[in-house]
C-alpha positions as CSV (number, residue, x, y, z in Angstrom):
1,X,4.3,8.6,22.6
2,X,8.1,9.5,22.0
3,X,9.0,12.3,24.0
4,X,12.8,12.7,25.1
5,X,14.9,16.0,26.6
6,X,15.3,17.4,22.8
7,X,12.0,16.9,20.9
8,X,10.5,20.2,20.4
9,X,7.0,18.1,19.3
10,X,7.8,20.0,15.9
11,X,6.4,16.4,14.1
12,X,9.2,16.8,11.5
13,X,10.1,12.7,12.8
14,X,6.7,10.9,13.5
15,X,8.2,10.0,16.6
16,X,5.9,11.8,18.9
17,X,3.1,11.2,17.1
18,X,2.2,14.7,16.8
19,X,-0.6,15.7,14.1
20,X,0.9,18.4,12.4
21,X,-0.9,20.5,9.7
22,X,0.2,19.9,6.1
23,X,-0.9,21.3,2.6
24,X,0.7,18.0,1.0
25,X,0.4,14.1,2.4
26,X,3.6,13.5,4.0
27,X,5.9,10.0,4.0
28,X,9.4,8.8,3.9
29,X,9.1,5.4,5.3
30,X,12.2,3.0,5.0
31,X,10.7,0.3,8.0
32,X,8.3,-1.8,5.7
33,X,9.3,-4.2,2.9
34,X,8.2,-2.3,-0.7
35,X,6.2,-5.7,-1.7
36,X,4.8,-6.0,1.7
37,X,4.1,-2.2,2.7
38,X,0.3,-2.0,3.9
39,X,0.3,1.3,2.7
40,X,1.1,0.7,-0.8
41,X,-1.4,-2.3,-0.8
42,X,-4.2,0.0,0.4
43,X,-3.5,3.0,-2.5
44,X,-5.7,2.9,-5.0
45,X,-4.8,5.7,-6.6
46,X,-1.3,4.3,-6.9
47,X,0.1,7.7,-4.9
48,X,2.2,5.5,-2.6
49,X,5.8,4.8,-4.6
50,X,8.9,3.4,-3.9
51,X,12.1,5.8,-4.3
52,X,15.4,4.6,-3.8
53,X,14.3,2.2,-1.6
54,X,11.9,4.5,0.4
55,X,8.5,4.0,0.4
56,X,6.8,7.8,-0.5
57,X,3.4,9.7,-1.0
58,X,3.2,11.0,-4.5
59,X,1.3,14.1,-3.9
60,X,-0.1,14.9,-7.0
61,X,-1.7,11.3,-7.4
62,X,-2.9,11.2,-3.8
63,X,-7.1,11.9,-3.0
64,X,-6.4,12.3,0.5
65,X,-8.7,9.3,1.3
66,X,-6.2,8.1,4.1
67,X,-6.9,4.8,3.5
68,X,-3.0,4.5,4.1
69,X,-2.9,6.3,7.2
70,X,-5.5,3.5,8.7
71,X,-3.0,0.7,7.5
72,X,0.1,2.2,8.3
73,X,1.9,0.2,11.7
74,X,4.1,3.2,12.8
75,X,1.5,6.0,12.0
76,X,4.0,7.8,10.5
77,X,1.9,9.1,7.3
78,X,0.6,12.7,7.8
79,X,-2.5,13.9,5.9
């Protein structure tokens, strides 16, 4: 777990690995290769999309099945 003289656990980064409470999946991952991004393998419902590089959750196409958060390697996806 992250934790440094300035984080505020406010789980804005992923860093700390805090859970925070969202009404909407949360991801903005620029770490994994698009064609190689577990995440986007394991969607089904085709809700995880690359923008401009960044791999995202579309929000209205996501179930909430977090079958991406299992996959993920930085545990960085909030649902």
């Amino acid at each position: 777990m992250f934790k440094s003289g300035n984080c505020t656990e406010c789980t804005t980064c992923g860093s700390c690995q805090q859970t925070p409470t969202v009404d909407t999946p949360t991801l903005f991952c620029m770490n994994c290769q698009p064609s190689e991004a577990p995440c986007l393998l394991a969607c089904k419902e085709n809700a995880i999309e690359v923008l401009g590089g960044a791999i995202t959750i579309n929000s209205d196409k996501c179930t909430l099945c977090r079958d991406c958060v299992e996959v993920c390697p930085l545990n960085i996806i909030k649902i």
